[in-house]
N, C-alpha and C positions, 0 to 999 in steps of 0.2 A: 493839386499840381504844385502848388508852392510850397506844402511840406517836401515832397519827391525834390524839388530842384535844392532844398537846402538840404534833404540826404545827400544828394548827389557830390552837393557843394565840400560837405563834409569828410563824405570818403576820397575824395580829391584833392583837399588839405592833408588826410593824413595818409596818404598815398606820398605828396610828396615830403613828410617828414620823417618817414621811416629809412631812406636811403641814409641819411645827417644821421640817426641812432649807428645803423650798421655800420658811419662809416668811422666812428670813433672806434678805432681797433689801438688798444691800451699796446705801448712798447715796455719790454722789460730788456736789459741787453745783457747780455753773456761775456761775461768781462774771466778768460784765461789768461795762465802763464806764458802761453810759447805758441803764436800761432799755426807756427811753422811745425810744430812736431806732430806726429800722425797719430801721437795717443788725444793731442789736443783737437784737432780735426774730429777723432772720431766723438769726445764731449761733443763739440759746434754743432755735429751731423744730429745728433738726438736734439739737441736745443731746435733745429731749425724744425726739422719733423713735430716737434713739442707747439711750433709756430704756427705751422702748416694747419695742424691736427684745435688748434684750439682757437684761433683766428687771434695771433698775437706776432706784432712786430720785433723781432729779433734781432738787433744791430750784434753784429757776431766783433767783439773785441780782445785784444791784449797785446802784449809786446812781443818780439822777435827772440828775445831767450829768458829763460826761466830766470837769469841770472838780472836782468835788467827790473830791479825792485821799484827804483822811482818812476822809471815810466808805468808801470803797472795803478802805482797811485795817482799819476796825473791825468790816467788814464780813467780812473773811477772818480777823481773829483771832476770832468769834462762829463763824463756820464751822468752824475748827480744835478749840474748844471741845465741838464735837459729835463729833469724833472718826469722822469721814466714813472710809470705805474711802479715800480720793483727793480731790482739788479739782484743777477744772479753773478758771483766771482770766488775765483779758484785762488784764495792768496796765496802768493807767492814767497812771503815769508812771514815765520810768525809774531815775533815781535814787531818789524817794520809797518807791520799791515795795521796793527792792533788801533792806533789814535786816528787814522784815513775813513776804517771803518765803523768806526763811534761815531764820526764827526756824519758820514754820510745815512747813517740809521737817523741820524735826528732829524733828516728830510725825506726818507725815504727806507722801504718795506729794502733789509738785504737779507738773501738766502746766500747763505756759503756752499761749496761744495768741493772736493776733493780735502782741501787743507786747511786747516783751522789757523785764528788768530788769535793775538794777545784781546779779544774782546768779547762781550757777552752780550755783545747787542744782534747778534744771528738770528732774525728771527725763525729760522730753520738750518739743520744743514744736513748733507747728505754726502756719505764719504763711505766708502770702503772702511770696514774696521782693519787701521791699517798694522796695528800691534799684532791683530789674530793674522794679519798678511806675511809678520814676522814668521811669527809661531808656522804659519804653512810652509815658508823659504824653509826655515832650520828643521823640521820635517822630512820634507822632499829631499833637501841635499842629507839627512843621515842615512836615510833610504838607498839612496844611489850610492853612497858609499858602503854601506852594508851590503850592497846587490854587488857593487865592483871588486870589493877589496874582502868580504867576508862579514867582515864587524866593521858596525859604527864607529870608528877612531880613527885617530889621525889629526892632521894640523889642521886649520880652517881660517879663512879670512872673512872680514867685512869693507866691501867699500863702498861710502856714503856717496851719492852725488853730490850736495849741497849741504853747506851748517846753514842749521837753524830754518830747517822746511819740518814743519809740524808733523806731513805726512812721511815722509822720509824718517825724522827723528826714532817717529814709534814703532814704523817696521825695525829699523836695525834693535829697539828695547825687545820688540815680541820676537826676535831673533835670539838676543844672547840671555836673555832668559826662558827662553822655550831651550836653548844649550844645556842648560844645569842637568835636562833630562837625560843628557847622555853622556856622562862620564870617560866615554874614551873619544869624545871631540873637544881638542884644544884649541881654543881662541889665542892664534898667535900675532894676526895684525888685524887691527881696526881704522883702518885708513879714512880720511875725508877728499872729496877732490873738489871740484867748482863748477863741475854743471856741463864739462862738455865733455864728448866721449875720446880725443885724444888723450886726456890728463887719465881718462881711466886704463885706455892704451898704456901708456906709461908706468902706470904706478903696478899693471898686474906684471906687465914688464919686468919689474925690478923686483917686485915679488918673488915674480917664477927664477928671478936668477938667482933671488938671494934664499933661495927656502925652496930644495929641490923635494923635500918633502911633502909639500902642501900636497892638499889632498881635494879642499874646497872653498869655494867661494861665493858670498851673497853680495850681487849684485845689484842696488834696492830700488834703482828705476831705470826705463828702458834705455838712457844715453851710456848707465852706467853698463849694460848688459851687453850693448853693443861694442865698446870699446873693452870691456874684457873679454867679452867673444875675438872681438878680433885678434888681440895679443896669446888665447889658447889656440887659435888657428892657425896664425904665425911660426907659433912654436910646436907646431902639430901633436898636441895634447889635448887634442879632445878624446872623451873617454877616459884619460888618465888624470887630467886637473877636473877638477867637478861641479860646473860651473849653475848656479839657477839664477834667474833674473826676474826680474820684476815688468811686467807690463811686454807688450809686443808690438812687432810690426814685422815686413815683411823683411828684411837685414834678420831681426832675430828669429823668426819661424824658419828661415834656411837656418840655421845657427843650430836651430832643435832637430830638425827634418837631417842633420848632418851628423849630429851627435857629438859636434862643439859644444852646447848648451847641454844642459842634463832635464834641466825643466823650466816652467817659468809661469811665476804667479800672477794671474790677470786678471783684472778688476773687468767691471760693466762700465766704462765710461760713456756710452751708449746712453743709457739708461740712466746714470747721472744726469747729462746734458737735458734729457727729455723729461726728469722728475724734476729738474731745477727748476726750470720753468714754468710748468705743471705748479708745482708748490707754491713758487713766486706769485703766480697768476690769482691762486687763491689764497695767498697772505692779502695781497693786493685790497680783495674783497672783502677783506675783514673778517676771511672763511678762518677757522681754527685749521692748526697744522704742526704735523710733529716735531716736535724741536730736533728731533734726532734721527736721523733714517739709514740702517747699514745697506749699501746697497752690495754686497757679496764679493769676495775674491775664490777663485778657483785656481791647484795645481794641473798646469797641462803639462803633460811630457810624452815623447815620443809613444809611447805605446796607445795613450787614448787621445791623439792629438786630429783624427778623425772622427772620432765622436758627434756626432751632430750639434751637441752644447759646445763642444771644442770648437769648432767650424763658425760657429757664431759668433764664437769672443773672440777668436783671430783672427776672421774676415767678416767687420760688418761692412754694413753699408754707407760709406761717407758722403759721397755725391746724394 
């Protein structure tokens, strides 16, 4: 009898210590550029599901524009402060970021993802390879030129959204060296703007008035796509200006569906958000983890833009 009541006793003790294990649920937080933009939404949406799916607190964080660099760090030294299992972030510039995230690896596990920094303390990252994102843009748009006008040739622009974003920098290099391939496409402007899409309004603006030749244009992320879309729409030159852009939502999917847009190169940021985490969680553990993961870019353009993989990478699921 008094063996049985100190079994008893025992499974009762650890009856009530197993809720205290389960309830230690490790936070890692998802630190982006732009909360507000719907490519950044759809990273969150995978990071939270990543949450869901592996029993991990997710403080979904970043600042209000891509442009806003010091909130973005004050923002990852208050995260550090909390002393998170890991932090998953998307920096938003590459030099600025570089000495925020050295200082925060010395206390804690970071996975980068989308954009790199001046640092080598990542203990992972996971980014579209964004050079071969180039090489897809300058692709698709000689294509569409070739299909419009006959032959590959003709004028052609670039306009950057931001100096000095890592991801950005190296689509426009795997742009104008993926060019050299085709000898009758001239690179006549390479413009920079700041991050919001009326400056790109403007600038394709003045383009189109001063270069009634232009023929095409890479557009290298979605604010930039949106505001040269809209200035081809304006000047009702869709189909005749040849525009491809980078990343989507639904402003650019009417844009393509219209035949404003000619194509547009679109990452898995889905799938980012959900492997950052995922890897975070298992740096955490002291699990080994690849330092480098491409997580893929694809050209959609009107023709396969129904495709079931199309359909995926244009409308995920963000809620």
């Amino acid at each position: 009898m008094k063996k049985l009541l100190l079994a008893t006793l025992a499974a009762a003790v650890a009856g009530l210590a197993a809720p205290a294990v389960r309830a230690a649920e490790p936070t890692i937080p998802v630190i982006v550029k732009d909360t507000t933009s719907f490519y950044w939404q759809i990273v969150l949406a995978g990071a939270r599901k990543a949450g869901k799916d592996l029993g991990v607190k997710v403080p979904e964080l970043g600042a209000q524009s891509e442009s806003d660099i010091n909130g973005q760090i004050s923002i990852l030294e208050n995260a550090v402060a909390e002393h998170p299992a890991a932090i998953v972030i998307a920096p938003t510039q590459f030099q600025a970021l570089g000495k925020p995230i050295d200082e925060a690896a010395k206390s804690v596990k970071i996975v980068g993802i989308d954009s790199s920094a001046d640092s080598k303390a990542f203990t992972s990252f996971l980014t579209t390879d964004n050079e071969q994102g180039g090489r897809i843009a300058c692709d698709g748009l000689a294509a569409v030129i070739k299909e419009t006008y006959g032959k590959a040739e003709g004028e052609v622009a670039v306009i950057n959204s931001l100096p000095g974003v890592g991801s950005l920098d190296a689509r426009v290099k795997g742009f104008k060296e993926e060019l050299a391939k085709y000898p009758g496409l001239k690179l006549v402007a390479d413009k920079v703007a700041d991050g919001q899409a009326t400056t790109g309004l403007n600038i394709a603006t003045d383009l189109i008035t001063a270069d009634p030749k232009l023929r095409g244009i890479f557009a290298d992320n979605l604010i930039m796509a949106q505001g040269v879309g809209q200035a081809i729409a304006e000047n009702k030159l869709g189909g005749k200006l040849l525009l491809v852009g980078f990343d989507s939502d639904d402003k650019t999917v009417g844009f393509l569906k219209n035949g404003v847009i000619s194509a547009l190169v679109v990452q898995d940021p889905f799938r980012m958000g959900y492997d950052g985490v995922k890897t975070a969680l298992a740096a955490s553990k002291g699990e080994k983890v690849a330092a480098f993961v491409d997580t893929g870019a694809n050209l959609i353009t009107k023709a396969n833009m129904d495709s079931p993989r199309s359909m995926e990478l244009l409308s995920p699921k963000v809620k």
